[in-house]
ZAMARGU-4260 file (C-alpha; in steps of 0.2 Angstrom, whole numbers, plus 5000, padded with zeros to 4 digits):
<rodrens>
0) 5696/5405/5652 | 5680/5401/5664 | 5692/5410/5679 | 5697/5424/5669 | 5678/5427/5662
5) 5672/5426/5679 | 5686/5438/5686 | 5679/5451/5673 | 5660/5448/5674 | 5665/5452/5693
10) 5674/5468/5689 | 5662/5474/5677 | 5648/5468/5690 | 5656/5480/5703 | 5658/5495/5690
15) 5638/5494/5688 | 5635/5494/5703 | 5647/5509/5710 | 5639/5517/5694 | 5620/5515/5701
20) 5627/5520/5719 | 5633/5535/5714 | 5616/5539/5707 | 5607/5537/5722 | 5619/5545/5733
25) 5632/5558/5725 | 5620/5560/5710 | 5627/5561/5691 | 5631/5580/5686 | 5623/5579/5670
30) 5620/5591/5656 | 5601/5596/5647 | 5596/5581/5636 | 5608/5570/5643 | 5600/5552/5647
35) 5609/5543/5663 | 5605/5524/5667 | 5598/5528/5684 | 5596/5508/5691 | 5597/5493/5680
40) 5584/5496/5667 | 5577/5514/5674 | 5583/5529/5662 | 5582/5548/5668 | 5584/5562/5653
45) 5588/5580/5659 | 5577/5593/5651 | 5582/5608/5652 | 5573/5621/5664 | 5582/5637/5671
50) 5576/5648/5685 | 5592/5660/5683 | 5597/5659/5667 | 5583/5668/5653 | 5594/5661/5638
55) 5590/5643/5641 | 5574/5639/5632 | 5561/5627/5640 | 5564/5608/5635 | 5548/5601/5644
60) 5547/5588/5658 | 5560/5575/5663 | 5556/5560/5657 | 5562/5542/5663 | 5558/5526/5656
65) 5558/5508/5664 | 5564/5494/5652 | 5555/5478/5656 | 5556/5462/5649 | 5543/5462/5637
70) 5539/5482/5635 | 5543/5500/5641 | 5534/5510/5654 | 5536/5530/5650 | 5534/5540/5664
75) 5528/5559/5657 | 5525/5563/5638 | 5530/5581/5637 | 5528/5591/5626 | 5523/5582/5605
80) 5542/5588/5599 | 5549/5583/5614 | 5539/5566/5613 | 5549/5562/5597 | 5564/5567/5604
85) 5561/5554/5619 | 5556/5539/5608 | 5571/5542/5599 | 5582/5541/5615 | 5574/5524/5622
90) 5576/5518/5604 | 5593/5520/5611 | 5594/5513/5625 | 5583/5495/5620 | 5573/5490/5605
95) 5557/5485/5618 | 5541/5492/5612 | 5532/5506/5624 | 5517/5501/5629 | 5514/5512/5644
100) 5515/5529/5646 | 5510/5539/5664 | 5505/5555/5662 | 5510/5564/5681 | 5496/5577/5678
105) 5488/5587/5666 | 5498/5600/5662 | 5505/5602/5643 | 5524/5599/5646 | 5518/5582/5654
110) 5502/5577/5644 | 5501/5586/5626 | 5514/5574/5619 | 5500/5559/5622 | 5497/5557/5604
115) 5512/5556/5599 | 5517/5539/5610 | 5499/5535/5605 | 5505/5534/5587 | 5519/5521/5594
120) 5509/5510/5601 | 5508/5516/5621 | 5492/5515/5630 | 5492/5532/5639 | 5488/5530/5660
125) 5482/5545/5670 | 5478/5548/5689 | 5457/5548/5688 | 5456/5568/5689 | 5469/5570/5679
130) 5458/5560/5667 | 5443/5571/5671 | 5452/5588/5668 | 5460/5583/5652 | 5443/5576/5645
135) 5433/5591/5652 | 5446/5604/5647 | 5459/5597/5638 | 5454/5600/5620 | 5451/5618/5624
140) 5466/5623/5632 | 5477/5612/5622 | 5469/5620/5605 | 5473/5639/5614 | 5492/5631/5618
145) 5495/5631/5599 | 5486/5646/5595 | 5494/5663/5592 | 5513/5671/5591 | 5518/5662/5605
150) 5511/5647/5604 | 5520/5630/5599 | 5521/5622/5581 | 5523/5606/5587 | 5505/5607/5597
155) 5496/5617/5584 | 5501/5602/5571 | 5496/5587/5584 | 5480/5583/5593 | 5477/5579/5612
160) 5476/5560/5615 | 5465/5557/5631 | 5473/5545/5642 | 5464/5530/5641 | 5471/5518/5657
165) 5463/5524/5673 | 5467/5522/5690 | 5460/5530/5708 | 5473/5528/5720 | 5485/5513/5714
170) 5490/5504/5696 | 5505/5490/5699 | 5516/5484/5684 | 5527/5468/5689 | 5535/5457/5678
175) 5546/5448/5692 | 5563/5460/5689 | 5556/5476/5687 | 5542/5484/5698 | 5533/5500/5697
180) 5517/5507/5706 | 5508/5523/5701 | 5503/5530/5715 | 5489/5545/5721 | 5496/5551/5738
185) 5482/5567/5736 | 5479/5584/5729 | 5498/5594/5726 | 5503/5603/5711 | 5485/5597/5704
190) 5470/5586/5710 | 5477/5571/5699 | 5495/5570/5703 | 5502/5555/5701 | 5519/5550/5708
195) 5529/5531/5699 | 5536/5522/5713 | 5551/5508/5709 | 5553/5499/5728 | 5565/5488/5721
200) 5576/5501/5714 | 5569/5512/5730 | 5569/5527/5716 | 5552/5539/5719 | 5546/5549/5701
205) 5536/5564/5707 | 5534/5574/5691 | 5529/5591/5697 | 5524/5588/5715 | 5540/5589/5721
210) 5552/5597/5710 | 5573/5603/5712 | 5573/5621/5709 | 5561/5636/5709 | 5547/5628/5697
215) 5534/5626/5707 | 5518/5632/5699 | 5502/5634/5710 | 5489/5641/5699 | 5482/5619/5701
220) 5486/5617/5720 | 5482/5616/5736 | 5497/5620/5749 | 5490/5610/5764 | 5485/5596/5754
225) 5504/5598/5745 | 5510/5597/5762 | 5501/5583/5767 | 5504/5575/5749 | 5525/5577/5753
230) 5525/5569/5771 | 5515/5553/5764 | 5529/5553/5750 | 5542/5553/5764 | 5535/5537/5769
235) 5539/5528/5757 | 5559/5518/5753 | 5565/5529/5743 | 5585/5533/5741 | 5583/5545/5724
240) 5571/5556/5717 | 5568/5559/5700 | 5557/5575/5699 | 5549/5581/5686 | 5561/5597/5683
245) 5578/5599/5690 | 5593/5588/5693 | 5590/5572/5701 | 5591/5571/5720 | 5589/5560/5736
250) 5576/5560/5749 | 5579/5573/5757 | 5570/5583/5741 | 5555/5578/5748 | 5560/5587/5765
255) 5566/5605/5753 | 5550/5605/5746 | 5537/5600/5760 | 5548/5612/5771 | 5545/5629/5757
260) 5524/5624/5757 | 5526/5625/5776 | 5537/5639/5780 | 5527/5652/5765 | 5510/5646/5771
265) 5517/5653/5790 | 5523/5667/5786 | 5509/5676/5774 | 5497/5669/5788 | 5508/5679/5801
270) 5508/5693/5789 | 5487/5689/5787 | 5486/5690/5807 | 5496/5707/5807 | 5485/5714/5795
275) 5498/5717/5781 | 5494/5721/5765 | 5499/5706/5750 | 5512/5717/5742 | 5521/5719/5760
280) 5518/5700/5765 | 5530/5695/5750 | 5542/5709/5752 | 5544/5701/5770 | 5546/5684/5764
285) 5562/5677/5772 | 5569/5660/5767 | 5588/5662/5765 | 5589/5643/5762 | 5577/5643/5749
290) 5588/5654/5739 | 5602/5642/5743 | 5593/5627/5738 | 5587/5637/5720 | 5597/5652/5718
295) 5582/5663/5717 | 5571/5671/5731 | 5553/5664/5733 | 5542/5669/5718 | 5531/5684/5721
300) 5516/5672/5712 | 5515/5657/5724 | 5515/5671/5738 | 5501/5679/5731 | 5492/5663/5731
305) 5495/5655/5746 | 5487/5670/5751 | 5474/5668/5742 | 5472/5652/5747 | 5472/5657/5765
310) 5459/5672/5763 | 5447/5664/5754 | 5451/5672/5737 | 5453/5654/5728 | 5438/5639/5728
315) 5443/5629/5743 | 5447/5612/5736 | 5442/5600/5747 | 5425/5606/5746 | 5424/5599/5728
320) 5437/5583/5728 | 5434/5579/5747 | 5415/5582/5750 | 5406/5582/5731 | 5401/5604/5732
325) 5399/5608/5715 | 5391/5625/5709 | 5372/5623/5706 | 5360/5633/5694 | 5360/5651/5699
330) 5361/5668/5690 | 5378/5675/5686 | 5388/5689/5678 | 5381/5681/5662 | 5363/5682/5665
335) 5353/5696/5656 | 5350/5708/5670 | 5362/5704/5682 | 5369/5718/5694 | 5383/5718/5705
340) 5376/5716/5723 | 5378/5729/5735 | 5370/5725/5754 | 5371/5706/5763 | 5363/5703/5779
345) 5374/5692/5790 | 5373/5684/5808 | 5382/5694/5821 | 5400/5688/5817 | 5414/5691/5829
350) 5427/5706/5817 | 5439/5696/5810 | 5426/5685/5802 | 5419/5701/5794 | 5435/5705/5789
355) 5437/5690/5780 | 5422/5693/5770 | 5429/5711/5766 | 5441/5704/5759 | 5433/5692/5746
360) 5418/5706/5744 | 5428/5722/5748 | 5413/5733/5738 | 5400/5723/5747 | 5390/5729/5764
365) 5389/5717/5776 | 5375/5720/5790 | 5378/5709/5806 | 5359/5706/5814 | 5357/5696/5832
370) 5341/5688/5827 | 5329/5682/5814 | 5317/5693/5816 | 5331/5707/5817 | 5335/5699/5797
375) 5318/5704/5793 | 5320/5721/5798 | 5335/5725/5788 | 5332/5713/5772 | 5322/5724/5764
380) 5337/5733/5752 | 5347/5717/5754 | 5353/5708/5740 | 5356/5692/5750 | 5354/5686/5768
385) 5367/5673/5778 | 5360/5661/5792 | 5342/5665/5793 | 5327/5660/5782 | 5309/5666/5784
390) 5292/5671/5778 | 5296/5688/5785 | 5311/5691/5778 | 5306/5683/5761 | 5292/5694/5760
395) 5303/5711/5767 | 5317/5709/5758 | 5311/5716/5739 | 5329/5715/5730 | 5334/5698/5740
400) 5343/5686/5727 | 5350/5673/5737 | 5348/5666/5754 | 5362/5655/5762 | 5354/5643/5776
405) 5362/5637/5791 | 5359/5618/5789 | 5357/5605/5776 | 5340/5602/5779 | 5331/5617/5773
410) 5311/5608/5776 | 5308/5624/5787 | 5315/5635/5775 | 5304/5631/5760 | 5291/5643/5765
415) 5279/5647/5752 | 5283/5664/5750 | 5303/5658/5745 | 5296/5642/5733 | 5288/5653/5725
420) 5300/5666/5722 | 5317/5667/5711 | 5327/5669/5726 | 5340/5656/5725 | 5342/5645/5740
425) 5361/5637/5745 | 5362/5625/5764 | 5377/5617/5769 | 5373/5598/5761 | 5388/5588/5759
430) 5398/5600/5773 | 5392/5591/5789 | 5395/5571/5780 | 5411/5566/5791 | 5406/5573/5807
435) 5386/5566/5807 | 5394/5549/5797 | 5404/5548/5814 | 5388/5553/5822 | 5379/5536/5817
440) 5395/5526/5820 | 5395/5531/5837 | 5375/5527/5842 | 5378/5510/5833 | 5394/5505/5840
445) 5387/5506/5858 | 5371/5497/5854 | 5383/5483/5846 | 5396/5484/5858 | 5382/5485/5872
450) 5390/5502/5880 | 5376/5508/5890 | 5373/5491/5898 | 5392/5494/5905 | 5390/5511/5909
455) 5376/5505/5919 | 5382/5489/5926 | 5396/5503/5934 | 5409/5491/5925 | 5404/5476/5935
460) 5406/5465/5919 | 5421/5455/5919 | 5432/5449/5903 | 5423/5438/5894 | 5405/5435/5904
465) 5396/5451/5894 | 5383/5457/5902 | 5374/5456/5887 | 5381/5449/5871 | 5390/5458/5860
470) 5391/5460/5842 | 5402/5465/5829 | 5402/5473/5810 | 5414/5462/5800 | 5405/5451/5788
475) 5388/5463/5791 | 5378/5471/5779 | 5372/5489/5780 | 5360/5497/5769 | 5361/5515/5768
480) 5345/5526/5763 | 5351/5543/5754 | 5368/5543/5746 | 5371/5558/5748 | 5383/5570/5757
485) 5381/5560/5775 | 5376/5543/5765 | 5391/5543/5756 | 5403/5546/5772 | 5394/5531/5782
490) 5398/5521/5768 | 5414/5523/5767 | 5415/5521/5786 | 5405/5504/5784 | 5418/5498/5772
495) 5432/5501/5781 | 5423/5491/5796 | 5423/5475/5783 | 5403/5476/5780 | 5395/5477/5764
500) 5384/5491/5759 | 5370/5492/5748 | 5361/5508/5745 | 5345/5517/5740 | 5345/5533/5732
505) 5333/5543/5718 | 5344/5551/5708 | 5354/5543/5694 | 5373/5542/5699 | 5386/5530/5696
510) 5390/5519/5710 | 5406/5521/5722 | 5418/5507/5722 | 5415/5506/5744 | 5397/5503/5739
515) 5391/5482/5734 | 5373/5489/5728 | 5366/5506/5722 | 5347/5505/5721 | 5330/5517/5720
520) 5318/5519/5733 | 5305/5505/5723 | 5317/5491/5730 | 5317/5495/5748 | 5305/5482/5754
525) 5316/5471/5744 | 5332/5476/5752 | 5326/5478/5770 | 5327/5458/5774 | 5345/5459/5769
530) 5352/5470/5778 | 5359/5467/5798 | 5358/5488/5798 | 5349/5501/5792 | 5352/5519/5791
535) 5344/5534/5789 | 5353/5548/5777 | 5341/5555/5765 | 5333/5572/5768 | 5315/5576/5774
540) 5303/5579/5761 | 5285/5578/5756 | 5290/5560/5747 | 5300/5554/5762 | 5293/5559/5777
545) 5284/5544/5788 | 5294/5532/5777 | 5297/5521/5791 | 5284/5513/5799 | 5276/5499/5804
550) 5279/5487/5788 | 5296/5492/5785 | 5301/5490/5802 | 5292/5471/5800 | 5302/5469/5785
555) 5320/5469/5793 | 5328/5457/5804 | 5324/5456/5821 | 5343/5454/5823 | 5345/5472/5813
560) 5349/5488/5821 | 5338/5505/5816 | 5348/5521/5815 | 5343/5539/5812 | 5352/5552/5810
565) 5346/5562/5797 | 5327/5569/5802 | 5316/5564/5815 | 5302/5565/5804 | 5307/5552/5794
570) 5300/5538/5804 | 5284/5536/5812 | 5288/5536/5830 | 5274/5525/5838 | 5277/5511/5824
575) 5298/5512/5831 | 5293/5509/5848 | 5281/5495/5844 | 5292/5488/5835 | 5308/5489/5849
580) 5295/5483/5861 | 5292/5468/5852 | 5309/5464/5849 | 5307/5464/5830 | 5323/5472/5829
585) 5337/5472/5839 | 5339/5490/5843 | 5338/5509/5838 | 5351/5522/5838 | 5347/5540/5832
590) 5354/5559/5835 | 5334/5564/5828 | 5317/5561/5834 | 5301/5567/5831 | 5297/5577/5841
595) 5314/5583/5847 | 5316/5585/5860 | 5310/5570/5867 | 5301/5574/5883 | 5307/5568/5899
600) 5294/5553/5901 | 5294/5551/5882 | 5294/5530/5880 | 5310/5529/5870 | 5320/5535/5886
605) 5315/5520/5892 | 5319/5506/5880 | 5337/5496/5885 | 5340/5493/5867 | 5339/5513/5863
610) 5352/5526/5861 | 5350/5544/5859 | 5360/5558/5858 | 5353/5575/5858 | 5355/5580/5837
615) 5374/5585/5840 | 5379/5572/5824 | 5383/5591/5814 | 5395/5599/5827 | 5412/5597/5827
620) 5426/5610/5825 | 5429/5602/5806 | 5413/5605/5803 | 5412/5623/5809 | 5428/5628/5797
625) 5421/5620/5783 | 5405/5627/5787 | 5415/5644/5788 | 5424/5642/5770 | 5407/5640/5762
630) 5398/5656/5767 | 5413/5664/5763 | 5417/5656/5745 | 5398/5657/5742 | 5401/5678/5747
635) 5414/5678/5734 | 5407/5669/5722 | 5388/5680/5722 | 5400/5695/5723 | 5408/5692/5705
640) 5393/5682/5699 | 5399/5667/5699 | 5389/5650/5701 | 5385/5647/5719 | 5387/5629/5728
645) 5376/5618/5735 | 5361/5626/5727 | 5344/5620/5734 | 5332/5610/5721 | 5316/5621/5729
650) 5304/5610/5720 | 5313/5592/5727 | 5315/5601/5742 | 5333/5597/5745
</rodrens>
């Protein structure tokens, strides 16, 4: 009895497992509502989803589920009929409560159905901006989803649950047999995608950023970032993909769908360069495997908004999710008396740049000038002036509504005449953070690391007799003044080089997860002794300027570093020197000085334990694009009257 048990636990044994092989390899032909055991414990049902047949009526998402030893994990909650439907299949399958339930994003055939898992027990987990969108829209778009002729009974009789497990990038659940991660690889089909990884089953749950068929909806996305989004996917072991519409599949999914993003993306850019209209770049769309792959040629939609994307017709994304740009107070379409605006004074912009502009403003007038005080001339029936702020042209142009400066810092753009005045005034904060947090990396790094006594020793110094001691970061603590755009990016920066960061800033925020202490300005004194560097990042203003002098610099460590690289008038130059000179701190790096340029035979040229680069922290060819994107969205957006970013606070001065 023991040999023939054995024999048979054997050949069932083999069946199983020739059974979950073909599932990652073959892949099981399976019909709508059908429910496969994917991997021991990992279920996938089939929604059905047509992009040739119109008969087929849409069943929402796929939905898998993970049976662990304890509980269930539910990966998408459809649609509320649909969520029933699901429950009564894993009721199927084992008699485990569900606890967990992932929406992949915020979109109703993956999210509406919250409530009804909520009324069986599940706690409902989302991606952080998936979170944000369903909390900040979600009750509005999911009361319109049940509104009307054609919206759906089953939403119109439920009510939209708000997921109420959060993660950023990474939630594990392990019980010891069955594994999954919930992953954010980036901003795809939407900025909270969130993909359910099994390692030990090597099976990948996308939900909508990577689907099998012609599904994909970009009205949410980003196509670079998608792109971007797919190759990190492909990093990952995986044999099968279960994506959120469509048959399951195997890796090479990821490759079909990262390969449409980046094919569509060429070719409408081609058609862009060529000077094609929209309607003749997706009649020349040519992807003949892409109808193989879905039976259908590429949808006219995603065509028009790649390029969209790619003129700056759409918000560019990454100015919000990537560098904080959020619209400010400013008039718009909605403001009693507003007017569509008609003339825009611009620097002297090479054509295809003014052609971009056309594009987003096509009624507007765009008026290169050479100078300043060419601006001044010309602003007087302007509606708005790019690059260039003075009192002259403040006070020419009569019918000026908004001025968009060149920098971040706007101290010598507040003029009186523009305080003063309605005229609403946008800079470019946030848009220089990366490039100037890489900026102060770099002064400190060759104080720490001693570069310029190297450079000057000619590379006489052998391994291990420095010429002067070296120090590193890890274990050090940084204290960041001004967490804004730039103070946020050297934070980050500083975190990654092991230190802990604490930070001062006014405004009332909630503290980032890369920084140990979030502080006001009060506690500075306090915080100074603490801290092995110290970094400038806040903006010049009445309040701030000569912050740092002679007792601040008297408060910090004489083994602490100084670094600048936000405005020279910040700190009070004679105090600096003193202080350098008397060793009370170890040394000063900074891309600002006051004045700057430093002269020749200015002292600080002098100093060995000084670096100074020549205020180059904002350049970079990043920095440029992004600087780019902005006028050009911010064009668009005063055009239609729509809120502009990174409005000035005049009064605050930054």
């Amino acid at each position: 009895m023991r040999s023939s048990a054995r024999i048979l636990f054997l050949v069932l044994g083999c069946c199983l497992a020739c059974g979950f092989a073909r599932a990652a390899g073959e892949q099981p032909q399976m019909k709508f509502t059908d429910v496969n055991e994917v991997a021991p414990g990992v279920f996938f049902r089939y929604s059905a989803i047509s992009a040739t047949d119109k008969n087929v009526q849409f069943g929402g998402s796929n939905n898998i589920w993970i049976v662990f030893e304890d509980y269930v994990v539910v990966i998408d909650a459809n649609f509320p009929k649909e969520a029933g439907d699901v429950i009564e299949a894993i009721k199927k399958t084992t008699d485990k409560p569900i606890r967990y339930v992932l929406d992949t994003h915020h979109h109703g055939d993956h999210s509406y159905g919250n409530a009804v898992f909520g009324n069986a027990g599940a706690s409902i987990v989302a991606q952080t901006n998936c979170y944000r969108l369903l909390r900040e829209n979600g009750v509005q778009e999911f009361k319109q989803a049940g509104r009307g002729p054609t919206g759906r009974k089953d939403v119109a009789e439920s009510k939209l649950k708000v997921p109420n497990v959060v993660f950023d990038e990474k939630l594990v659940l392990d019980d010891g047999k069955q594994r999954v991660e919930f992953l954010f690889l980036g901003h795809a089909h939407t900025s909270g995608d969130a993909f359910a990884y099994l390692p030990r089953r090597k099976l990948l749950c996308t939900g909508d950023a990577c689907v099998n068929g012609a599904f994909n909806f970009m009205g949410h996305s980003d196509s670079a970032s998608w792109i971007r989004v797919m190759e990190r996917a492909q990093q990952l072991d995986v044999k099968t993909v279960l994506p959120g519409h469509g048959p399951i599949a195997g890796k090479d999914l990821l490759e079909k769908q990262k390969r449409y993003f980046v094919e569509l993306r060429q070719q409408v850019q081609q058609g862009i360069q060529a000077d094609k209209s929209e309607q003749d770049i997706i009649a020349g769309i040519d992807m003949p495997w892409y109808k193989e792959w879905t039976g259908v040629i590429p949808t006219g939609e995603n065509t028009k908004y790649v390029y969209a994307e790619l003129t700056g017709k759409v918000t560019p994304w990454d100015l919000s999710e990537e560098f904080g740009v959020f619209p400010g107070a400013s008039p718009t379409k909605d403001t009693p008396g507003w007017t569509k605006p008609r003339r825009i004074v611009v620097p002297n912009l090479m054509p295809a740049r003014l052609a971009e502009l056309k594009r987003v403003a096509p009624e507007i007038e765009f008026i290169p000038v050479r100078s300043a005080e060419e601006a001044a001339k010309v602003a007087e029936d302007a509606d708005a002036v790019i690059g260039y702020c003075t009192s002259d042209i403040v006070r020419s142009g009569k019918h000026l509504r908004w001025i968009q400066y060149g920098t971040a810092g706007v101290e010598k753009a507040l003029v009186p005449e523009l305080v003063d005045s309605q005229i609403v005034l946008t800079n470019l904060q946030r848009i220089h953070g990366p490039n100037v947090a890489d900026q102060a990396f770099a002064v400190l790094l060759a104080l720490t690391r001693r570069v310029q006594a190297h450079a000057r020793a000619g590379g006489a110094a052998t391994p291990g007799k420095p010429l002067t001691e070296r120090q590193g970061l890890q274990g050090k603590t940084m204290l960041v003044v001004g967490l804004g755009g730039v103070g946020t990016q050297i934070s980050r920066r500083a975190q990654a080089f092991g230190m802990r960061v604490m930070a001062i800033d006014p405004k009332d925020m909630e503290r980032p997860p890369f920084v140990f202490s979030l502080d006001k300005p009060a506690k500075i004194v306090e915080l100074l002794p603490k801290a092995d560097v110290v970094v400038l990042a806040c903006p010049l203003t009445a309040e701030t300027r000569g912050m740092f002098g002679e007792a601040q610099f008297e408060a910090m460590k004489k083994s602490a570093y100084f670094i600048n690289i936000a405005r020279g008038g910040l700190v009070q130059t004679p105090a600096l020197i003193a202080a350098l000179e008397k060793k009370q701190l170890a040394g000063a790096g900074m891309d600002v000085t006051d004045p700057e340029p430093l002269p020749e035979e200015h002292p600080l040229w002098k100093l060995p334990n000084v670096v100074v680069s020549p205020h180059v922290g904002g350049e970079s060819a990043g920095a440029n694009d992004r600087r780019w994107r902005l006028w050009r969205e911010n064009v668009r957006r005063f055009a239609v009257g729509e809120p502009l970013l990174c409005v000035v606070d005049k009064g605050k001065g930054y």
